[in-house]
C-alpha positions in Angstrom: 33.7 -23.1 22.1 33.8 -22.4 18.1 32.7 -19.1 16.8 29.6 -21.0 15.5 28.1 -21.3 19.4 29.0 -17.8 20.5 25.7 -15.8 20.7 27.4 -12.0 20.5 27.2 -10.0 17.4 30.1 -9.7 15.5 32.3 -6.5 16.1 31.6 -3.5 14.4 33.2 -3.6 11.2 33.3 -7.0 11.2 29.6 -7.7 9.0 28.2 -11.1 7.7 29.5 -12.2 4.3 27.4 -10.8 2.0 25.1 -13.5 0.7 22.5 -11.6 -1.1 20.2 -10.7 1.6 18.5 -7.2 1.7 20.1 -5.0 4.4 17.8 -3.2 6.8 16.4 0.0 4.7 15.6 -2.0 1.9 13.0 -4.3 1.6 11.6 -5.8 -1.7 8.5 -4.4 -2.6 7.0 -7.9 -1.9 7.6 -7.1 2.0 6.2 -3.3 2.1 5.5 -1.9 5.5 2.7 0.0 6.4 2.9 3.8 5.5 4.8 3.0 2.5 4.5 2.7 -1.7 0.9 4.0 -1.5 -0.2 2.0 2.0 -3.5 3.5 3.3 -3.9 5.9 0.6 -7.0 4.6 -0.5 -8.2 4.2 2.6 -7.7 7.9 3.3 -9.1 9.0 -0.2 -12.2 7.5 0.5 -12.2 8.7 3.9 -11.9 12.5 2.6 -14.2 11.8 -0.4 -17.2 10.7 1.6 -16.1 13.4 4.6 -18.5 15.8 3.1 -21.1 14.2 1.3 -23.0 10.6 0.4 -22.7 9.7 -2.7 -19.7 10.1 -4.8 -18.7 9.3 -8.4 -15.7 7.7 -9.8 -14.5 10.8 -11.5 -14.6 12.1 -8.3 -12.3 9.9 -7.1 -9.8 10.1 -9.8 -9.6 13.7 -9.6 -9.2 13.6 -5.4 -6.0 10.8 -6.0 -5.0 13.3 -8.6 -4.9 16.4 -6.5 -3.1 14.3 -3.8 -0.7 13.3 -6.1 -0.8 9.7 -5.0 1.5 6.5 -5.6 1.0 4.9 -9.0 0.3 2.2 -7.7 -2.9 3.2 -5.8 -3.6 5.6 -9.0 -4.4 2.4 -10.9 -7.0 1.1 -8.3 -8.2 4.3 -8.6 -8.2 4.2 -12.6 -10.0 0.3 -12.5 -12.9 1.6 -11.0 -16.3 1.2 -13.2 -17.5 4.5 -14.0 -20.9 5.2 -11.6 -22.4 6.8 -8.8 -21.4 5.2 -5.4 -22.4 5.4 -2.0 -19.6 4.7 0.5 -19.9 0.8 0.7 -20.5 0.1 -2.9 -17.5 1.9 -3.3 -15.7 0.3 -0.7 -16.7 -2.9 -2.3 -15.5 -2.2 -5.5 -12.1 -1.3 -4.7 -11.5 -4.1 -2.7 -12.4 -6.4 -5.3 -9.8 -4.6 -7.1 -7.0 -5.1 -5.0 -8.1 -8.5 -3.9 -8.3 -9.8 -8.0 -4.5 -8.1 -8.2 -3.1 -9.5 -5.8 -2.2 -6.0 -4.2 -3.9 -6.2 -0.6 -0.4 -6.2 1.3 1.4 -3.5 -0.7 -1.9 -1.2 -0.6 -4.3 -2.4 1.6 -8.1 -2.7 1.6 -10.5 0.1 2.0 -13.1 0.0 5.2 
């Protein structure tokens, strides 16, 4: 039996050459996982924005991603957005066109 067909991991302190491969802890920012680099912020933006009322205005949601100091990332979704008076699903609509057009769906996510 070679080394090749044994199916244990290699003893501690004994790693796989280094080939270039991210380690575990550090993904490329192509491969985000949920929760990071501004996932689901702008899903929870809207969801406090239209918490209290119907209609909302872009300003208003620039200032609410401003006072929740979100990721830049999600700040320029925020920033692309027509000025206007929205209700919740033109709104909706808007952003995800956004982040659909960017190509940012994975790293932020869409808005429901």
């Amino acid at each position: 039996m070679t080394a090749r067909d044994e199916t244990h991991a290699p003893a501690r302190g004994q790693g796989f050459p280094d080939d270039g491969a991210f380690s575990v802890g550090s993904l490329p920012d192509s491969q985000v996982l949920p929760g990071e680099h501004g996932h689901g912020e702008l899903q929870e933006l809207v969801d406090a924005l239209f918490a209290t009322r119907i209609r909302a205005t872009s300003l208003d949601l620039i200032t609410q991603a401003e006072i929740r100091d979100v990721d830049p990332d999600t700040l320029e979704v925020v920033n692309l957005l027509p000025s206007g008076t929205y209700f919740r699903h033109q709104m909706v609509d808007q952003l995800n066109s956004i982040v659909t057009a960017h190509g940012w769906g994975t790293s932020l996510g869409t808005v429901g």
